[in-house]
Residue frames as a rotation matrix with the C-alpha (Angstrom) as fourth column:
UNK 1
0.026 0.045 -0.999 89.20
0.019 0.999 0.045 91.96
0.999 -0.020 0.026 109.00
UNK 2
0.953 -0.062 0.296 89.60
-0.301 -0.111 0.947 93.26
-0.026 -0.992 -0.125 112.89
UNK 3
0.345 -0.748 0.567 92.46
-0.939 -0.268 0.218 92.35
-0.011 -0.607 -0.795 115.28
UNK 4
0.663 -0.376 -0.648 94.67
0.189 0.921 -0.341 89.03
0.725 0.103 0.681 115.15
UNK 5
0.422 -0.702 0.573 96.97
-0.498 0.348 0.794 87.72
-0.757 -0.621 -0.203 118.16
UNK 6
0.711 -0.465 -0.528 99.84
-0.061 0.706 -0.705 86.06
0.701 0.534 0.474 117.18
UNK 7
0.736 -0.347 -0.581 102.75
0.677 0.378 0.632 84.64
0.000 -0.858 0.513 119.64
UNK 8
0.927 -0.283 -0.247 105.09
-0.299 -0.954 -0.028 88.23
-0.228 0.100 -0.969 120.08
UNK 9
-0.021 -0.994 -0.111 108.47
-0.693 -0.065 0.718 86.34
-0.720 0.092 -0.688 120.35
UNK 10
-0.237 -0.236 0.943 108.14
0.230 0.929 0.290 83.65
-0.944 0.286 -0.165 117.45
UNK 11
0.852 0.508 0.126 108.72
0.234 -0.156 -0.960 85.18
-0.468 0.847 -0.252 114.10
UNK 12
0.379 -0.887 0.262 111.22
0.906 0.300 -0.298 86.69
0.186 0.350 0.918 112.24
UNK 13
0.150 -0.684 -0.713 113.86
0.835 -0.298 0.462 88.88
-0.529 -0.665 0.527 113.38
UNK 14
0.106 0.054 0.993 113.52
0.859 -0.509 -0.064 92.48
0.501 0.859 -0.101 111.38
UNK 15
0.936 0.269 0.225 113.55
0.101 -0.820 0.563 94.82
0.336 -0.504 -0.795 114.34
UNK 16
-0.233 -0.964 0.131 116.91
0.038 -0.143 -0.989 96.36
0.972 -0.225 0.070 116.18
UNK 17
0.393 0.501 -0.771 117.63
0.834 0.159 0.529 97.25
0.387 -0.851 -0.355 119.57
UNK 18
-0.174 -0.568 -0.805 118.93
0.889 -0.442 0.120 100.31
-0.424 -0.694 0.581 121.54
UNK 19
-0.571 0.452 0.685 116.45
0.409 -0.567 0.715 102.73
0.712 0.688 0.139 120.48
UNK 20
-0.889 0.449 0.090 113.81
-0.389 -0.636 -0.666 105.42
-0.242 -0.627 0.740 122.20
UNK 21
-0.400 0.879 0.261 110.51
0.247 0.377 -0.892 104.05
-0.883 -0.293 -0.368 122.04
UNK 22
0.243 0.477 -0.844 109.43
-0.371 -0.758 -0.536 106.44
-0.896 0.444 -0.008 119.71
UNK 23
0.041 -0.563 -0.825 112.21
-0.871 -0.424 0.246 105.92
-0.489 0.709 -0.508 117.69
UNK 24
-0.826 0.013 0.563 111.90
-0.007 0.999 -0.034 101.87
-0.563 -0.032 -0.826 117.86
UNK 25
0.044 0.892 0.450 108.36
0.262 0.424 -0.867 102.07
-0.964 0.156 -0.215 116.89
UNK 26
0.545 0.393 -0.740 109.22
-0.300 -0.733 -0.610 104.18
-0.783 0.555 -0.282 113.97
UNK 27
-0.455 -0.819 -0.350 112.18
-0.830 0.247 0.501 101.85
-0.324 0.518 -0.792 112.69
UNK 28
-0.602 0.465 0.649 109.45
0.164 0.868 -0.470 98.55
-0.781 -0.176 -0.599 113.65
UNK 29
0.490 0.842 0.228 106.77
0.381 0.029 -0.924 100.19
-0.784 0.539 -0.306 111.11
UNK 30
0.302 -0.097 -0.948 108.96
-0.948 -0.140 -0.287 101.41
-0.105 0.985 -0.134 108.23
UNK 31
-0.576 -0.667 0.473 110.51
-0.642 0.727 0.244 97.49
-0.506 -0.163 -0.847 108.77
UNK 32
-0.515 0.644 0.565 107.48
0.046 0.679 -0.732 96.08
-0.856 -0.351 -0.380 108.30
UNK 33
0.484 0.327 -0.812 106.57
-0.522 -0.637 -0.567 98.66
-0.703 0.698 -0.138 105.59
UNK 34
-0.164 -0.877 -0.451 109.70
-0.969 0.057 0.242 97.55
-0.187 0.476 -0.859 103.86
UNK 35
-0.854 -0.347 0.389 109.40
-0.346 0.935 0.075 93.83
-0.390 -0.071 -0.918 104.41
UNK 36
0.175 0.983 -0.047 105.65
-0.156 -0.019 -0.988 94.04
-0.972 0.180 0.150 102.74
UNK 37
0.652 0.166 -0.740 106.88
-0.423 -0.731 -0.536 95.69
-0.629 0.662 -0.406 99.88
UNK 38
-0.340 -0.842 -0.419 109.64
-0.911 0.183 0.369 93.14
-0.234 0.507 -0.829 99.12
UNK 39
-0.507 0.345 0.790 107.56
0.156 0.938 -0.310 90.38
-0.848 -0.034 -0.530 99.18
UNK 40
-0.974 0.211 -0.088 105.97
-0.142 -0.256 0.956 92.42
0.179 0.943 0.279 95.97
UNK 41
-0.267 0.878 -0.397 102.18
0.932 0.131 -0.338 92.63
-0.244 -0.461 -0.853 97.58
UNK 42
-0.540 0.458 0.706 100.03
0.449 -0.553 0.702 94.98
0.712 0.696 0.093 96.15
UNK 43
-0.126 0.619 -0.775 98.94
0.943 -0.167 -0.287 97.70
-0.308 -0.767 -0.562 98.69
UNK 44
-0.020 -0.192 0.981 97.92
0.580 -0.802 -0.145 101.04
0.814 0.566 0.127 97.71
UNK 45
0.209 -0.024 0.978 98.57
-0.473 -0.878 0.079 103.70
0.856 -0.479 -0.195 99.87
UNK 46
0.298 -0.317 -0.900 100.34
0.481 0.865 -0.145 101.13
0.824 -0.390 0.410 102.63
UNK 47
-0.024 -0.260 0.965 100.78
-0.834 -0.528 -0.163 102.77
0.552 -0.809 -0.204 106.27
UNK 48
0.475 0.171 -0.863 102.09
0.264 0.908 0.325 100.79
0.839 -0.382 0.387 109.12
UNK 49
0.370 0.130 0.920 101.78
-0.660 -0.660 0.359 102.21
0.653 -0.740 -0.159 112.52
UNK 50
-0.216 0.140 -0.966 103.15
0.159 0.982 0.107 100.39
0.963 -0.130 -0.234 115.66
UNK 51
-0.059 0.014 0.998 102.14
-0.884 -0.466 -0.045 100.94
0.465 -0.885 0.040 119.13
UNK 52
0.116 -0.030 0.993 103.56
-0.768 0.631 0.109 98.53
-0.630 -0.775 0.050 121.82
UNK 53
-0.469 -0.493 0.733 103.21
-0.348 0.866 0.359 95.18
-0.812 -0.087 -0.577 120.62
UNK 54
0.358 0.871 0.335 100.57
0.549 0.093 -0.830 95.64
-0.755 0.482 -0.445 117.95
UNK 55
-0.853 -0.276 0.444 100.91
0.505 -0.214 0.836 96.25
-0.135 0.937 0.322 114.01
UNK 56
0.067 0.752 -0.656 98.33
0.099 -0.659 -0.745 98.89
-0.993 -0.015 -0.119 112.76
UNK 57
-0.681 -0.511 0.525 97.86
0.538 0.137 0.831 98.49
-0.497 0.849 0.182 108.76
UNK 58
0.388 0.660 -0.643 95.75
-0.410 -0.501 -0.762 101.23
-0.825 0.560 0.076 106.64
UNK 59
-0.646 -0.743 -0.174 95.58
-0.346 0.081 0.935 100.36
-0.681 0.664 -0.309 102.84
UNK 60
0.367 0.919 0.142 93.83
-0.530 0.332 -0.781 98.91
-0.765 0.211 0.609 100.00
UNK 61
-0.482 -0.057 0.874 94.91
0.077 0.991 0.107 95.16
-0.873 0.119 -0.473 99.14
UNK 62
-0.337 0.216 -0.916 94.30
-0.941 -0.052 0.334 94.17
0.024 0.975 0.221 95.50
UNK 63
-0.011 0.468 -0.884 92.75
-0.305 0.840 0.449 90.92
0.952 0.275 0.133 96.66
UNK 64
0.873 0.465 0.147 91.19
-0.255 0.178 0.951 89.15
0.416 -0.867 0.274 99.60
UNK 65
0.841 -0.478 -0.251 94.59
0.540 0.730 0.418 87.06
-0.017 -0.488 0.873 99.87
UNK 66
-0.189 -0.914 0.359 97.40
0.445 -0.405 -0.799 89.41
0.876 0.008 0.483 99.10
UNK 67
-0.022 0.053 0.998 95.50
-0.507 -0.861 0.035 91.13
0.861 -0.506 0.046 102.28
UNK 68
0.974 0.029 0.224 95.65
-0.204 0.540 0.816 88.28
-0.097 -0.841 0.532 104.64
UNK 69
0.681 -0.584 0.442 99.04
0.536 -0.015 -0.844 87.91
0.500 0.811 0.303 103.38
UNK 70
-0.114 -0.306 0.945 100.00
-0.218 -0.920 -0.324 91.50
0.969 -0.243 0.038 104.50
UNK 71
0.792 0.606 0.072 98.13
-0.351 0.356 0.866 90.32
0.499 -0.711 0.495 107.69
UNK 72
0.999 -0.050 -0.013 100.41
0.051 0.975 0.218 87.43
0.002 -0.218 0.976 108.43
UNK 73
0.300 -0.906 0.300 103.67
0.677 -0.019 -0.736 88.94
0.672 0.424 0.607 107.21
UNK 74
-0.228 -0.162 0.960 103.56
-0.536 -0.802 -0.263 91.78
0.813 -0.574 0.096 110.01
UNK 75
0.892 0.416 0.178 101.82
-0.429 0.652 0.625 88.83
0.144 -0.634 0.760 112.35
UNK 76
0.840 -0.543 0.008 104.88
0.527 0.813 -0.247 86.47
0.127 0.212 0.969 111.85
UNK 77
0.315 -0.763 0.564 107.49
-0.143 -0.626 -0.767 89.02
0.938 0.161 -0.306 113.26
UNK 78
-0.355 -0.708 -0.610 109.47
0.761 0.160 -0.629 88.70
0.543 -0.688 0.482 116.14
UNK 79
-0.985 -0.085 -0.152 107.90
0.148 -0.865 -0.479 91.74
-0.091 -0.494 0.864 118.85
UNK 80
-0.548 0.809 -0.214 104.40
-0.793 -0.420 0.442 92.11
0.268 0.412 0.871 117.17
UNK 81
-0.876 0.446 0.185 101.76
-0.003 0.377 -0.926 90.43
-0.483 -0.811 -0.329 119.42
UNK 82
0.079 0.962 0.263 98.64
0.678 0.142 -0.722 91.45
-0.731 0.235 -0.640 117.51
UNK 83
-0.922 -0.379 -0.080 97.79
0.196 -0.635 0.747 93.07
-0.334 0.673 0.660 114.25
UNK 84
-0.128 0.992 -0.022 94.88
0.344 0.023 -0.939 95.00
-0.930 -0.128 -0.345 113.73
UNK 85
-0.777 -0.026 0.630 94.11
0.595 -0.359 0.719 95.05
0.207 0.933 0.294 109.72
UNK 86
0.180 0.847 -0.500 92.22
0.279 -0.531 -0.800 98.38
-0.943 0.004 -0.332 108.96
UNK 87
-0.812 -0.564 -0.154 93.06
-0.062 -0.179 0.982 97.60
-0.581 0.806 0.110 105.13
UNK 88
0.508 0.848 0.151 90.15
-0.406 0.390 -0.827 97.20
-0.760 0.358 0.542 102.67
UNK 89
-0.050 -0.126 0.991 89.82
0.479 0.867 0.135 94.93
-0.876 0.481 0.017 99.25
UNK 90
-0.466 0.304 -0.831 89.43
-0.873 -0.308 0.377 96.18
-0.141 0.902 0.409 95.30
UNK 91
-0.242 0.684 -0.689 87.58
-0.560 0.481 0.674 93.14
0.792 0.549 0.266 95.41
UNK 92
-0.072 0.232 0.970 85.70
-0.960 0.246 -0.130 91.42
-0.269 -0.941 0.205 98.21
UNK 93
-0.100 0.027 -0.995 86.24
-0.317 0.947 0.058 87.67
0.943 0.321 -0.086 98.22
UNK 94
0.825 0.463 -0.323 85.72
0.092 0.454 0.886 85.00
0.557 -0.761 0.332 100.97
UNK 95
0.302 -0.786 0.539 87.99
-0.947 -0.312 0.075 84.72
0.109 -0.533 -0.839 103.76
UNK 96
0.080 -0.236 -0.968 90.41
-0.301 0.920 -0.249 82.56
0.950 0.312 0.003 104.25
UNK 97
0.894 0.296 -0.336 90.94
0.215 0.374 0.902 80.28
0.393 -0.879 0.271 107.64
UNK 98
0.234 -0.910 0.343 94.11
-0.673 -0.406 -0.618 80.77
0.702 -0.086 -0.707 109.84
UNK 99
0.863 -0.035 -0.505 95.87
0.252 0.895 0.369 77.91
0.439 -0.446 0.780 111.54
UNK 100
0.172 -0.939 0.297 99.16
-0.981 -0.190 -0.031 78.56
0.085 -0.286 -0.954 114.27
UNK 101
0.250 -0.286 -0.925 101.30
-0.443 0.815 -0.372 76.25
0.861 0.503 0.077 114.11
UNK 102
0.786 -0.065 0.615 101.95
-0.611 0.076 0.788 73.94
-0.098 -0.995 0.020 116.99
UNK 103
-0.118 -0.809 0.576 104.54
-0.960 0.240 0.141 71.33
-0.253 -0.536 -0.805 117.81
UNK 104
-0.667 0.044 0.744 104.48
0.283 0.938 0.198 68.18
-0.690 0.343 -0.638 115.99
UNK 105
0.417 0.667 -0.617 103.03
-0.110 -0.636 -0.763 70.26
-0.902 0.387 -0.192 113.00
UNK 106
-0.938 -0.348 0.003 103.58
0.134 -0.353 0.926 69.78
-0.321 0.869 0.377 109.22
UNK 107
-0.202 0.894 -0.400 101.17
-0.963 -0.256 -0.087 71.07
-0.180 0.367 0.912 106.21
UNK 108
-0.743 0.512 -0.431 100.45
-0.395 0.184 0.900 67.69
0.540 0.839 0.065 105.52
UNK 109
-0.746 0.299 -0.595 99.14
0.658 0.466 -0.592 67.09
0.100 -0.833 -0.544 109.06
UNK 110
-0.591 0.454 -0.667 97.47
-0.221 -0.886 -0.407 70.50
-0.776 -0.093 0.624 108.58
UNK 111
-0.451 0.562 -0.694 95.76
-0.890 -0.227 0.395 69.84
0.064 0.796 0.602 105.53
UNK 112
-0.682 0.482 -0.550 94.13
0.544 0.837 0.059 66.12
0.489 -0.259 -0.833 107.03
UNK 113
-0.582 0.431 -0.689 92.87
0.732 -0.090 -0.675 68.37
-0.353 -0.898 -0.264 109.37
UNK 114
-0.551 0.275 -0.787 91.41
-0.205 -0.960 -0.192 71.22
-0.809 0.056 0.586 107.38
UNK 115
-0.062 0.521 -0.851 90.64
-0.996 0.025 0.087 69.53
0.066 0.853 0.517 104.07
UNK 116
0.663 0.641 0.388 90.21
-0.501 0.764 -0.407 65.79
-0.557 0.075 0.827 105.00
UNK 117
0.799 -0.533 0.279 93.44
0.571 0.524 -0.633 64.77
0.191 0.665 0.722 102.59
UNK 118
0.523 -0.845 -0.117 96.96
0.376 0.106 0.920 64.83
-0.765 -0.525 0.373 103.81
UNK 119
0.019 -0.282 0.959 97.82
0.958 0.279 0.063 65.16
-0.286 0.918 0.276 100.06
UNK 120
0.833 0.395 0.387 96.58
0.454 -0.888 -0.070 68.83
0.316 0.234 -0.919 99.89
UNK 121
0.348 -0.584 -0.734 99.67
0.661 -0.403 0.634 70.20
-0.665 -0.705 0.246 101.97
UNK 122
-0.704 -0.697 0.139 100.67
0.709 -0.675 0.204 71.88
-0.048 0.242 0.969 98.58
UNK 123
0.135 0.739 0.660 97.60
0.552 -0.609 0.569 74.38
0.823 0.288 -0.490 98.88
UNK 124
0.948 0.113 -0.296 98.42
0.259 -0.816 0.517 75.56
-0.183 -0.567 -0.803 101.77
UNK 125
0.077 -0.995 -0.071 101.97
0.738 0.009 0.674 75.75
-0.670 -0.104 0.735 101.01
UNK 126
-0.362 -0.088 0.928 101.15
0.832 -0.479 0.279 77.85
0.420 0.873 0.246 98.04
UNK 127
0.639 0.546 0.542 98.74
0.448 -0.837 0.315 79.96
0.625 0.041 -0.779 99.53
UNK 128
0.912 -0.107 -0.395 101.52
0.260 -0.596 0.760 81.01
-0.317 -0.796 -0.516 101.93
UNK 129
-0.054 -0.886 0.460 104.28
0.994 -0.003 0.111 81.93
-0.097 0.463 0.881 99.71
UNK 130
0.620 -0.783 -0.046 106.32
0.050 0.098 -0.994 83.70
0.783 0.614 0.100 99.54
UNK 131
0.496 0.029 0.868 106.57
-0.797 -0.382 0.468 83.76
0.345 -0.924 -0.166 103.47
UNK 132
0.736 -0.059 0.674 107.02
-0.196 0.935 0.295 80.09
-0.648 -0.350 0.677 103.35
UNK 133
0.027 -0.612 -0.790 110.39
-0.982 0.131 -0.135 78.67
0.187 0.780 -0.598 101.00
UNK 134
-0.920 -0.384 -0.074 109.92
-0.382 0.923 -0.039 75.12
0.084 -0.008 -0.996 102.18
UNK 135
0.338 0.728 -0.597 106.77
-0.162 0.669 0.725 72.59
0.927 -0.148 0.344 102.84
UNK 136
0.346 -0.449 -0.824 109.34
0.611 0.774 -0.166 71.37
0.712 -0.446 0.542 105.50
UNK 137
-0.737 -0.615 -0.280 110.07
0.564 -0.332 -0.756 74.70
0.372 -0.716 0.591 107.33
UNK 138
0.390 0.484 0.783 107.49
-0.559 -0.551 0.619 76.08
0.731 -0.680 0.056 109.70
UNK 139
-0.816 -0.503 -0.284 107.71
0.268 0.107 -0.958 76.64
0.512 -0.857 0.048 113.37
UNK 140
-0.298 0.853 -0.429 105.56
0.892 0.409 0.194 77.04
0.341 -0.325 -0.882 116.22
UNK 141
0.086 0.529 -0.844 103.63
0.539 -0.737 -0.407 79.89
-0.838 -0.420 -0.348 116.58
UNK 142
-0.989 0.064 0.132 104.12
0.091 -0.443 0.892 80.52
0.116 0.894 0.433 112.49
UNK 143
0.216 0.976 0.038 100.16
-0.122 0.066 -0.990 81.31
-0.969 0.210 0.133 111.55
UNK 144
-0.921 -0.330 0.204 99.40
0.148 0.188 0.971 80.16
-0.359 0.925 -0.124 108.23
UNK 145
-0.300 0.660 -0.688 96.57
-0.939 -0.331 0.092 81.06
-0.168 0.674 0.720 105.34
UNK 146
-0.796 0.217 0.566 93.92
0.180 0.976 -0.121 77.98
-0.578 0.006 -0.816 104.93
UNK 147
-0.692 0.624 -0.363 92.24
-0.719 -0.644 0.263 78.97
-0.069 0.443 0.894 101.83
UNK 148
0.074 0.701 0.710 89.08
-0.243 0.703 -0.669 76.70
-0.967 -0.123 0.222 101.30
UNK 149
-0.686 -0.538 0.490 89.40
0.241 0.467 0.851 74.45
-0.687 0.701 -0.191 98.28
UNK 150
-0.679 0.212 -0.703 88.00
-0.707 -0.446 0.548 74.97
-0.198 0.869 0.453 94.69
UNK 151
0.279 0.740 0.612 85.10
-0.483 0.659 -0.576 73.50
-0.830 -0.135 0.541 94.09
C-alpha cells in the first residue's frame, strides 16, 4: 500500500523511555509486534522494524482490511510518524479510504461526509474495531478505515 503519515505525538502510549536508540527501536517494534498480535489480526510471518519515527511492516495479511488494520494500529501510536506497509494480501480486495480525525469530529459527522448519511457512523465504527471501543471516543489525529459501502 506505500507510506502513510500520521500525527507522531497523538496515539497511544505503548513505548518506554530511557533507552539507547538501538535498544528503543527494538522495544518500539516488538511493542508494536505485540500490540498487532493482541488485537488477534492475522499476519503471517509479521516483522516490524522501526527506524526514527517510521513503522516498517513485512507480512502477509489474510485480507485487504485486517491489512489496513495492521496499518492503522502501528499508525495510531504515540512516536510513529509514518508507516510504510510492505505487507501483501492472500486476497486482493479494494482499498479502503482513510480519514484523520480533526476537532469537532464524530463518525456520524464522518459518515455525512463520506457516505452522504449521518446514520452510517456504525460502518465505520465497525470497520475500525477493535482499535475503536466506543462510537463516542476518537481524538484528533486518530486515522480511521472508510470502507466503501455494499452495494
Amino acid at each position: 500500500m506505500g507510506l502513510f503519515s500520521f500525527i507522531k505525538n497523538a496515539g497511544a502510549k505503548v513505548f518506554g523511555i530511557g533507552k539507547t536508540t538501538e535498544e528503543e527501536a527494538t522495544d518500539k517494534a516488538f511493542a508494536l509486534s505485540d500490540a498487532v498480535e493482541k488485537l488477534g489480526f492475522e499476519v503471517q510471518d509479521l516483522n516490524v522494524e522501526v527506524e526514527g519515527d517510521t513503522a516498517i511492516v513485512w507480512g502477509e495479511a489474510d485480507s485487504q482490511e485486517t491489512r489496513e488494520k495492521v496499518v492503522l494500529v502501528l499508525g495510531n501510536t504515540e512516536g510513529i510518524a509514518n508507516v510504510d506497509d510492505r505487507m501483501t494480501v492472500a486476497i486482493e480486495e479494494p482499498q479502503a479510504q482513510f480519514h484523520t480525525v480533526v476537532s469537532g469530529d464524530s463518525l456520524s459527522k464522518i459518515a455525512k461526509k463520506y457516505y452522504g448519511d449521518a446514520m452510517k457512523y456504525p460502518v465505520i465504527f465497525e470497520a475500525n474495531k477493535p482499535m475503536l471501543k466506543s462510537p463516542d471516543l476518537i481524538y484528533p489525529g486518530q486515522v480511521l478505515r472508510i470502507p466503501a459501502l455494499d452495494s
